[in-house]
C-alpha positions in Angstrom: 173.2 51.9 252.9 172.9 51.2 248.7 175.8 50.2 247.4 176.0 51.9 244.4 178.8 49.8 242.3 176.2 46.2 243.2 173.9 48.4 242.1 175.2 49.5 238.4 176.7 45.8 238.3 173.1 44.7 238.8 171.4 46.6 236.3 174.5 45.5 233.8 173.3 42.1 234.0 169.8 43.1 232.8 171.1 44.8 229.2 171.9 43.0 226.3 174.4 44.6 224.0 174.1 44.2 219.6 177.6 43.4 220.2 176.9 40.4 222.7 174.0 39.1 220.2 176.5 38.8 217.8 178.8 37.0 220.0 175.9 34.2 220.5 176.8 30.6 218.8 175.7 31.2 215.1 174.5 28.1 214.1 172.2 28.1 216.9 170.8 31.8 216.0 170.7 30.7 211.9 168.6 28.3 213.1 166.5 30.7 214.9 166.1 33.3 212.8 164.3 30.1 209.7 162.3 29.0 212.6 161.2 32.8 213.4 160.3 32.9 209.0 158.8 29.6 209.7 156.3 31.8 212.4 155.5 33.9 210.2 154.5 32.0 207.5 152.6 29.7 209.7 150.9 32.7 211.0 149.7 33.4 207.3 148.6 30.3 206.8 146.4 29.6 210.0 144.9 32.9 208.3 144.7 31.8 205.2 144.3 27.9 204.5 141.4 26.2 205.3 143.1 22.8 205.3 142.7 20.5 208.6 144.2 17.4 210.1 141.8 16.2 212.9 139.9 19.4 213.0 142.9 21.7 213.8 144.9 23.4 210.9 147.5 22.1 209.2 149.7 25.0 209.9 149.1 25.0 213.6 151.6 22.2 214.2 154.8 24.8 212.5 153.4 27.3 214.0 154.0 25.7 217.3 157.3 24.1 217.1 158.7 27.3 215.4 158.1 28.7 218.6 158.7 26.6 220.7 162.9 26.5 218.9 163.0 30.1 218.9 163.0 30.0 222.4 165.2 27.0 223.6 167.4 27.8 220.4 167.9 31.3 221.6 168.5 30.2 225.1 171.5 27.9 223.9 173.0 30.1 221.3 173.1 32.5 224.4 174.4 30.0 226.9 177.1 27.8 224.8 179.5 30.2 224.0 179.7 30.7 228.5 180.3 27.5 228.6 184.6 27.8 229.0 185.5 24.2 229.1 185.4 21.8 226.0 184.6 24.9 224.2 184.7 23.4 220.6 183.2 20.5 221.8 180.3 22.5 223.1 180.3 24.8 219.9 179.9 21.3 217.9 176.9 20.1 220.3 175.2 23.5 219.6 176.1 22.7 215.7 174.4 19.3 216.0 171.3 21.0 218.1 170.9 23.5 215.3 171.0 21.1 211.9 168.5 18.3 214.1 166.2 21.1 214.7 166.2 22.6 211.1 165.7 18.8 209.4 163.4 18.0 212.1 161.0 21.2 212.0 161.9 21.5 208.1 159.9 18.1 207.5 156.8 18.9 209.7 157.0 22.1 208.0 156.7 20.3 204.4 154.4 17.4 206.0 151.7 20.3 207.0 152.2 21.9 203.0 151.7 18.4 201.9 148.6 18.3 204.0 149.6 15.7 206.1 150.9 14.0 209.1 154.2 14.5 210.3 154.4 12.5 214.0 153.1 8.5 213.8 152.8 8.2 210.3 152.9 5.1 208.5 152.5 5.6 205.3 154.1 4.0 202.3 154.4 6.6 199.8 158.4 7.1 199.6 158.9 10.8 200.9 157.2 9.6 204.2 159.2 6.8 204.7 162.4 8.3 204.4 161.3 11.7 206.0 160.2 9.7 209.1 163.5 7.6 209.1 165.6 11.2 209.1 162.8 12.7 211.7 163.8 9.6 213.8 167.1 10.4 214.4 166.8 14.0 214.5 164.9 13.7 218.1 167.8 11.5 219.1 170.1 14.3 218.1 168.3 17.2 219.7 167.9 15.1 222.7 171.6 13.7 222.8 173.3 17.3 222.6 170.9 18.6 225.3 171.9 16.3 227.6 175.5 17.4 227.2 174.8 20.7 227.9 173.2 19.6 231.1 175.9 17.7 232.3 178.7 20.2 231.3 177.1 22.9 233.5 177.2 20.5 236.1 181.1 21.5 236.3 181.0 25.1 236.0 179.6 28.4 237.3 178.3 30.8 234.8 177.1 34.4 236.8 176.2 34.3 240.0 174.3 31.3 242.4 170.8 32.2 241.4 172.1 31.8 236.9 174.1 28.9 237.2 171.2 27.0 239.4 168.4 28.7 236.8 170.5 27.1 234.1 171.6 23.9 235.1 168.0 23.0 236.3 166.0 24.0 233.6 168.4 22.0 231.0 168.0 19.2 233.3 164.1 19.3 233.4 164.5 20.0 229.5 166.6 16.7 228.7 163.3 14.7 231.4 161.0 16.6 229.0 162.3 15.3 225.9 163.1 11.9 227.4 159.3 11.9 228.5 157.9 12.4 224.8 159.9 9.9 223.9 157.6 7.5 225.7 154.3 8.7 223.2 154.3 6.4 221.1 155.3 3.5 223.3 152.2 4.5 225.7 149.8 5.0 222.9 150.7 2.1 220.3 149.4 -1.0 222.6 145.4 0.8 221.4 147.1 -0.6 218.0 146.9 1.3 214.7 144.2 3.6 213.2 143.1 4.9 209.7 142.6 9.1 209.6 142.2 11.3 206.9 144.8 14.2 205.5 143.8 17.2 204.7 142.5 16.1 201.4 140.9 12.9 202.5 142.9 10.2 201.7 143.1 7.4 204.3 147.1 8.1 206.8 147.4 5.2 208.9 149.0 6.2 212.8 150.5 4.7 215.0 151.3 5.2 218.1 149.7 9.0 219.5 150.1 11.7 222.2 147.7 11.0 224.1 146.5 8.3 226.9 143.3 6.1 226.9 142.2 8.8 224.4 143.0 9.4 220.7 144.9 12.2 218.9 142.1 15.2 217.8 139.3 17.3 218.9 141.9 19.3 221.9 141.9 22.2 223.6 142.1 25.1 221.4 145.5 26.7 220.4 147.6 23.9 221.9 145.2 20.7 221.1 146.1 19.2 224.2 143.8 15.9 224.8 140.3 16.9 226.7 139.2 13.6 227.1 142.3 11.9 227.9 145.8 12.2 229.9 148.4 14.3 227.4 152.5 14.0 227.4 152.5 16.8 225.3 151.6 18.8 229.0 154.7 17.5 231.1 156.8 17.7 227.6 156.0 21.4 227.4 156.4 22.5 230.5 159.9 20.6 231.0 161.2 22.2 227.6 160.3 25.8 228.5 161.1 25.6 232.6 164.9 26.8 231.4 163.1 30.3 230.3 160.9 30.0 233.4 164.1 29.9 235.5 166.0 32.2 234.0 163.1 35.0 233.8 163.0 34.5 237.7 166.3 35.5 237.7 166.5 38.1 235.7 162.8 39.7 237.5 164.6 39.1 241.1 167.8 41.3 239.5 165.8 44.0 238.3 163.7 44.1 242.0 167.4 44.3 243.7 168.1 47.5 242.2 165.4 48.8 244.3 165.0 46.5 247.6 167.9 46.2 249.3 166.9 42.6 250.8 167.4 41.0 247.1 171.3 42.6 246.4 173.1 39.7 248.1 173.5 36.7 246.4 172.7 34.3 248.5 168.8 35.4 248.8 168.5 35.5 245.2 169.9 32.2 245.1 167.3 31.2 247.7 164.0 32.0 246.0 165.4 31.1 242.4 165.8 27.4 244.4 162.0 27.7 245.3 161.0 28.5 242.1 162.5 25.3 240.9 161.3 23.1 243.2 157.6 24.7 242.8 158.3 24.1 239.0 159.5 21.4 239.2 157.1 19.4 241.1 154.3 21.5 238.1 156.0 19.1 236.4 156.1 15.9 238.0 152.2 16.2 238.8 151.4 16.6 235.2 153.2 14.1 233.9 152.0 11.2 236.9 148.5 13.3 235.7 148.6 12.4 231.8 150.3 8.7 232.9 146.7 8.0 234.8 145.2 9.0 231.4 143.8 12.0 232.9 142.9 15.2 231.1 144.9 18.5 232.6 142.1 20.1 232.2 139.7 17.7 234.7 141.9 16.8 237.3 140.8 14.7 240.3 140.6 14.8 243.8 144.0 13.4 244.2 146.0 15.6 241.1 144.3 18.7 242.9 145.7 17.6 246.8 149.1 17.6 244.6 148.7 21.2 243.0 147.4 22.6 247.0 150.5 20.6 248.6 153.1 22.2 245.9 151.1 25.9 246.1 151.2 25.6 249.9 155.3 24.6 250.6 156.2 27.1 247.9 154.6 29.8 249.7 156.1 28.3 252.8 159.4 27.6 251.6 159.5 31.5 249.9 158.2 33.0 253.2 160.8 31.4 254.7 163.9 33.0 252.4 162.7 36.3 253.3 162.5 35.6 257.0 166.4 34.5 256.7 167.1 37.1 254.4 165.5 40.1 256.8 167.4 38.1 260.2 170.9 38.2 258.0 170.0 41.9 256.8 172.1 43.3 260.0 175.1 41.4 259.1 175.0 42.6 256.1 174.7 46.2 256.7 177.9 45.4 258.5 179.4 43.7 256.5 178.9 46.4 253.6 180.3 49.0 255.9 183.2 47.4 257.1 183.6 47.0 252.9 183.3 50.7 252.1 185.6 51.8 255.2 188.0 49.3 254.1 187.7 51.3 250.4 187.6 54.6 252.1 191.0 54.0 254.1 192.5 52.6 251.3 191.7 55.6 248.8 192.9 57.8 252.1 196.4 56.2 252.1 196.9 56.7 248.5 195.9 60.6 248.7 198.1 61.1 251.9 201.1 59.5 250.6 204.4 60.7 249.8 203.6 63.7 247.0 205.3 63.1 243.5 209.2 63.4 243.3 209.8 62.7 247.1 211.7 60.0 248.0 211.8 58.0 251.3 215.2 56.3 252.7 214.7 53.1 253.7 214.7 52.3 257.4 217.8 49.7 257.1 220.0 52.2 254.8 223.1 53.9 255.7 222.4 57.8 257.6 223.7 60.3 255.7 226.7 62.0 256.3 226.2 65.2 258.5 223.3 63.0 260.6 223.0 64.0 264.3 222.2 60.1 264.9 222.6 56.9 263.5 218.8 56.4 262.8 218.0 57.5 259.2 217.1 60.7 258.0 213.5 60.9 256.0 213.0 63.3 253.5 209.0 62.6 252.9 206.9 63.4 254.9 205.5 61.5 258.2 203.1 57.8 257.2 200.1 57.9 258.9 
């Protein structure tokens, strides 16, 4: 039987109304739509300059964390104003989420125009030194209202089982992702410091790196992730992003309810949502013990490829198994939707065979009227069912 009200309520969920955009936390989405101009003009210049920092383009660095905050700034602008407790507090943490990410992204945006290095460096020259002072605290900022996002939706539902799981476990894997990068440099410095070139090149001392047991440069294309070396710029990634992962599963097992009947109950949604998680999440877990060992991601051993079989393996199993319990409660179910739409059915049936308009009925405990045969009252309406 298709319920067709779970249906429509379904396919509500999917569409996103101007009206709803505009709802969406402003600061947040003014801070997405400079880091969407920051794209394009990143874009251009991958096209268009020829300069390089350790044979990659200056641009490709903005191009990538542009990106990167139009995705998880979108995500929050969307997701603080649901938030319904602490809801000024929240709308400040988004505030403070949106200036960090403009001063942050602004000064690798002016680094990569200067031609040089925003992340580990040392140099003297007075724009660096304060610009890496303000960078500083602008990770702790982005990091620090995160986290409070991830703890507030530790307290409160937003949707349904399969959302408000999505959400809380994507922010948390976000907050391990950025608490993750913040172990670069520390992993990286003890190799001491080295001498590169800028774009121009003059000599930019580093220190510190993303990479482990190999230096920064010479990466895999698009993303310059290490190929000779282990990477936190892998687990840091994929912990950042998991929040779209998540909710993208959720949205995908919505639209498939509309037409299998197995996915419109809650709880089964809720179900394989959970095993996309914990397949995700151990993705993530693997490549960060993977770049610790100083191990490229893209020549893993013996022992990082036992983990990836091991995670593919119970996440088939543990799937396979939420449609075996969802088919076994598929009876109850039917049921239990039945019993719902007789319910409805005698309900609307009372209504249309009850006393017409203008007719009145005595109560039972009233005085008979004079005339009355009996002393049991006289009603003027006609018989209840």
């Amino acid at each position: 039987m298709v319920d067709g009200g779970l249906v429509n309520q379904l396919r509500s969920r999917l569409s996103i109304s101007y009206a709803e955009v505009r709802s969406w936390h402003r600061p947040l989405m003014i801070m997405v739509a400079a880091m969407s101009a920051l794209v394009v003009v990143a874009s251009v210049g991958l096209l268009t300059d020829g300069r390089e920092l350790l044979q990659q383009s200056v641009w490709a660095k903005p191009l990538k964390f542009g990106a990167s905050f139009v995705m998880y700034g979108a995500t929050l602008a969307w997701l603080i104003p649901k938030l319904r407790r602490a809801r000024r507090t929240m709308w400040t943490v988004g505030t403070v989420f949106a200036v960090a990410g403009l001063i942050d992204v602004g000064f690798i945006a002016v680094q990569a125009a200067r031609g040089t290095f925003s992340h580990f460096n040392a140099g003297t020259d007075t724009f660096n030194r304060i610009g890496q002072q303000i960078f500083s605290t602008g990770v702790f900022g982005l990091f620090g209202a995160s986290l409070i996002v991830a703890i507030m939706l530790l307290f409160q539902r937003i949707g349904d089982a399969a959302l408000t799981w999505a959400l809380r476990a994507g922010i948390g894997l976000a907050v391990l992702g950025m608490a993750l990068a913040s172990f670069i440099t520390g992993w990286t410095s003890s190799s001491g410091p080295r001498t590169v070139e800028d774009a121009y090149g003059n000599p930019v001392p580093l220190v510190g790196g993303h990479g482990v047991g190999a230096p920064d440069g010479g990466g895999m294309p698009i993303t310059n992730w290490s190929t000779t070396g282990g990477d936190l710029r892998v687990p840091h990634f994929i912990g950042l992003h998991s929040i779209q992962v998540f909710v993208l599963t959720v949205l995908v097992l919505t639209a498939l309810a509309t037409r299998i009947d197995r996915l419109r109950h809650e709880r089964v949604r809720a179900r394989l949502t959970g095993v996309v998680i914990l397949g995700y999440s151990a993705l993530f877990t693997i490549t960060a013990w993977q770049a610790l060992r100083g191990q490229p991601l893209i020549h893993p051993d013996a022992a990082t490829w036992t983990a990836l079989a091991v995670t593919a393996v119970m996440t088939a199993l543990l799937a396979a198994l939420a449609v075996t319990a969802a088919r076994r409660d598929e009876p109850a179910r039917r049921d239990e939707a039945a019993s719902r739409s007789e319910s409805i059915r005698r309900r609307k049936a009372a209504r249309r065979d009850g006393p017409a308009h203008g007719e009145t009925t005595t109560p039972a405990d009233s005085q008979a009227p004079i005339g009355s045969s009996g002393s049991h009252p006289v009603r003027t309406g006609p018989p209840f069912p």
